[in-house]
Backbone bond lengths (Angstrom), bond angles and torsions (degrees), N, CA, C in turn:
res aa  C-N    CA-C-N  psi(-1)  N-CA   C-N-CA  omega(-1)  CA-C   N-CA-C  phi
1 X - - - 1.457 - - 1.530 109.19 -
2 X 1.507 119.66 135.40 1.107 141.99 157.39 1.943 133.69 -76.41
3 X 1.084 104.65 125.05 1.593 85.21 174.92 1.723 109.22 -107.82
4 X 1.445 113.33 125.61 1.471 110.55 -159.15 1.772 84.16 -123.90
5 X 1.355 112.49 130.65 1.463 133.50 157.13 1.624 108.50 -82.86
6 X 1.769 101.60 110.73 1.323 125.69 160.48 1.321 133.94 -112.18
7 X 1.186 118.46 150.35 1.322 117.74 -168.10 1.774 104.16 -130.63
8 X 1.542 101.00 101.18 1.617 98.34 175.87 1.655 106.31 -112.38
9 X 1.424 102.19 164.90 1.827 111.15 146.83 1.263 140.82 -87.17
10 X 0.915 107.34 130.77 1.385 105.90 168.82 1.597 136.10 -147.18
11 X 1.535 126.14 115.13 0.964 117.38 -154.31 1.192 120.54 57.58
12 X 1.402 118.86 43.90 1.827 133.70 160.64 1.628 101.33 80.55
13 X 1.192 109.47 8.74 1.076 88.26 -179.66 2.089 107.77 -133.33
14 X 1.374 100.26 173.54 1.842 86.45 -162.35 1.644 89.17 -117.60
15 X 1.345 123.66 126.87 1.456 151.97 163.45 1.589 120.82 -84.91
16 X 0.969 139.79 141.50 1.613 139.33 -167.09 1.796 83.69 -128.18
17 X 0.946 111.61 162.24 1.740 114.17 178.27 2.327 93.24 165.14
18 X 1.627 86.42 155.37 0.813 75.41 -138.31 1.967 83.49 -114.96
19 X 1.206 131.43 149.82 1.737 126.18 -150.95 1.439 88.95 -118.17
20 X 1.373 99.68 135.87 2.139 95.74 162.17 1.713 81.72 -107.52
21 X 1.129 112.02 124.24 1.668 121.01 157.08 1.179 122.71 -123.57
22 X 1.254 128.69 -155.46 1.636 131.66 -155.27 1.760 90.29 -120.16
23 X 0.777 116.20 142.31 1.748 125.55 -177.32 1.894 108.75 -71.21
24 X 1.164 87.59 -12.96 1.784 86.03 173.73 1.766 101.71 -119.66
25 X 1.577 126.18 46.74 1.068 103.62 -172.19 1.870 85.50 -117.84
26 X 1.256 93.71 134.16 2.025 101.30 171.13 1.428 118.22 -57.75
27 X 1.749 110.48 156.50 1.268 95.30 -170.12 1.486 115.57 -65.98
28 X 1.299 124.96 -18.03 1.575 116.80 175.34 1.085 127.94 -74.13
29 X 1.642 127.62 0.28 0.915 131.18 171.63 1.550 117.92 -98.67
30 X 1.498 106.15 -9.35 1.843 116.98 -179.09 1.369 100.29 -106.69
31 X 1.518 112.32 -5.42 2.011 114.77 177.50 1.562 104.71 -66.65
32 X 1.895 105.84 -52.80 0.979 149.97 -151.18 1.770 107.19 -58.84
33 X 1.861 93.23 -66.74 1.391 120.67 173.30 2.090 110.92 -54.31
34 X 1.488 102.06 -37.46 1.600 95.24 -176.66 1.734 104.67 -93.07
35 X 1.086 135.17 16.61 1.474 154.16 -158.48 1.726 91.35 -127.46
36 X 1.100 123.45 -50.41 1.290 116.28 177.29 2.011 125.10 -77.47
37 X 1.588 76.36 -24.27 1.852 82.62 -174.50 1.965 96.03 -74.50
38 X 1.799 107.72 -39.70 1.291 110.40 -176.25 1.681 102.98 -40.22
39 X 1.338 112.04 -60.90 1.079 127.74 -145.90 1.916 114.12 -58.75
40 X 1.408 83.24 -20.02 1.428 101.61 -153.89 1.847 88.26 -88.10
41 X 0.811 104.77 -61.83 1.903 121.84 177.59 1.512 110.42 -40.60
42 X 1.236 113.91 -28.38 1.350 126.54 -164.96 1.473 133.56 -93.83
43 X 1.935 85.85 -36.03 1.687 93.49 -161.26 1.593 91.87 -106.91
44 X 1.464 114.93 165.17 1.461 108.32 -169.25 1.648 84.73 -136.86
């Protein structure tokens, strides 16, 4: 496992968070993974 610093949007606004992924995982799949953790932290 990797720890990769991302920076997505969401809801107009831009979040940094940070992915443990697999060292062979593409970037759309570590966009994807820190887009979901946002999402999760966020929405109630």
């Amino acid at each position: 496992m990797v720890s990769v610093t991302v920076k997505v949007d969401y809801k107009g606004k831009s979040y940094q968070t940070n992915v443990l992924t697999d060292p062979n995982a593409n970037q759309e799949q570590i966009l994807q993974q820190a887009l979901h953790q946002v999402q999760k932290q966020w929405s109630e």
